[in-house]
C-alpha positions as CSV (number, residue, x, y, z in Angstrom):
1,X,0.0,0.0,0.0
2,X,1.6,3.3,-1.0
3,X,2.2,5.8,1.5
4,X,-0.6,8.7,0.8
5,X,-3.1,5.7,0.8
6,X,-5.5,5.5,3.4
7,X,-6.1,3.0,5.9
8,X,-9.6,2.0,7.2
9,X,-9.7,0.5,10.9
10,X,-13.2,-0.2,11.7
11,X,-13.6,0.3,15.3
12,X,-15.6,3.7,15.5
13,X,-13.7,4.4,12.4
14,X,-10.5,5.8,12.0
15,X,-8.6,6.8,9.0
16,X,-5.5,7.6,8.7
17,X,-3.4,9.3,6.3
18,X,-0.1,7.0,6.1
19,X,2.8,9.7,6.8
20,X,5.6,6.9,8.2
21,X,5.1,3.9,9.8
22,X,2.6,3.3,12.5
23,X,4.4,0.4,14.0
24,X,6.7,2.3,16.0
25,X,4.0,3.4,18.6
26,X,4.3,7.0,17.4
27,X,1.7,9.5,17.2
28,X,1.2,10.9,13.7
29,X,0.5,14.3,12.5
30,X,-1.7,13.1,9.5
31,X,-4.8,11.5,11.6
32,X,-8.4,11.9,10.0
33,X,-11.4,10.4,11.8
34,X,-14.4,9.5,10.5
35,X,-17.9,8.0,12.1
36,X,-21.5,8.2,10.9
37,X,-24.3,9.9,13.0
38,X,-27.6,9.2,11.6
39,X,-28.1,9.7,8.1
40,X,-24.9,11.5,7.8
41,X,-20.5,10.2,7.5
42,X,-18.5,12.9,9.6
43,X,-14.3,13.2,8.7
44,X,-12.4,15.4,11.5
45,X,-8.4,16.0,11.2
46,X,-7.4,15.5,14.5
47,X,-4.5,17.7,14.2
48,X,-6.4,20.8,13.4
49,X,-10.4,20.2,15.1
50,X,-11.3,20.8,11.4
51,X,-14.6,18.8,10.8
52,X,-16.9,18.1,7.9
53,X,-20.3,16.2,7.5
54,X,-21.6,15.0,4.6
55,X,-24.4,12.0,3.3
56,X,-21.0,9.9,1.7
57,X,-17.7,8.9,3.0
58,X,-16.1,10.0,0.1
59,X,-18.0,13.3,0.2
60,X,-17.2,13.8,3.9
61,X,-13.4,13.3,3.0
62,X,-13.3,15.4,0.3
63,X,-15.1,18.3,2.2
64,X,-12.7,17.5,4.8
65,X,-9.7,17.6,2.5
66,X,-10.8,21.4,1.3
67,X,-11.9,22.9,4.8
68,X,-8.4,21.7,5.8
69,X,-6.5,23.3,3.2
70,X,-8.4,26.3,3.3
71,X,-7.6,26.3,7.5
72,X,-4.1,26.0,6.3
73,X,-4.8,28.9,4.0
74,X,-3.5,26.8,1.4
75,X,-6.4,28.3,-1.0
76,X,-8.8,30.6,-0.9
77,X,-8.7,34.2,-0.2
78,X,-9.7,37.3,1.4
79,X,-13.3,38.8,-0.3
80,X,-12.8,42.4,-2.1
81,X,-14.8,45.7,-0.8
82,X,-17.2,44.3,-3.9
83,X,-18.3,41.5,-2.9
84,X,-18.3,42.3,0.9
85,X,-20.5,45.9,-0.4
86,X,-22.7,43.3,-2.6
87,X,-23.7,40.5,1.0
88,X,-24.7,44.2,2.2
89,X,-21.7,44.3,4.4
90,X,-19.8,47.6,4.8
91,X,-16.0,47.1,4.5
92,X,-15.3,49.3,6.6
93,X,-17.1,48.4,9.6
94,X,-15.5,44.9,9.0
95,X,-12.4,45.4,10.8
96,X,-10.7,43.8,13.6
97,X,-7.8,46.5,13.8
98,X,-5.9,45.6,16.5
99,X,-8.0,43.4,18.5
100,X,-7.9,39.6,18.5
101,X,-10.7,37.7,16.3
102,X,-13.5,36.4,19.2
103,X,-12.1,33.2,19.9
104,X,-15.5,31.6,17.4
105,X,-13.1,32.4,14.6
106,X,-10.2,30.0,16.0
């Protein structure tokens, strides 16, 4: 099995991304776990808290796979004065300045 593969252990279900070997009793950084709940499969990266829901596995890893990436601002990007002005929000009155983001945003 090649290394970016995942593994499925079926005992509440846990995925894992392979990143090394997980023989050696190591914690590793590239942990996904997934579970259903109802009608619905949910995929959290135990790294970052990031979690997803949707009515597939595979949908509720790939929606997992972008909200992590965009957490990791490894995509995405900020919204202009446009299309902030066009949700009817002013720009600015949408500032944090120097103050923290309310700990929601974490």
């Amino acid at each position: 099995m090649s290394p970016d593969q995942r593994l499925i252990r079926c005992v509440g279900i846990v995925v894992r991304r392979m990143a090394s070997s997980t023989r050696d009793g190591v914690d590793h950084s590239d942990e996904i776990r997934l579970w259903r709940e109802d009608d619905w499969w949910i995929a959290r990266d135990v790294e970052t808290g990031v979690t997803t829901q949707a009515p597939s596995r595979a949908a509720a890893l790939e929606n997992l796979d972008e909200a992590v990436a965009l957490h990791n601002d490894e995509i995405g990007r900020e919204p202009t004065d446009e299309e902030l002005q066009e949700l009817e929000i002013d720009p600015t009155k949408n500032r944090t300045g120097d103050r923290e983001p309310p700990d929601v945003l974490d």
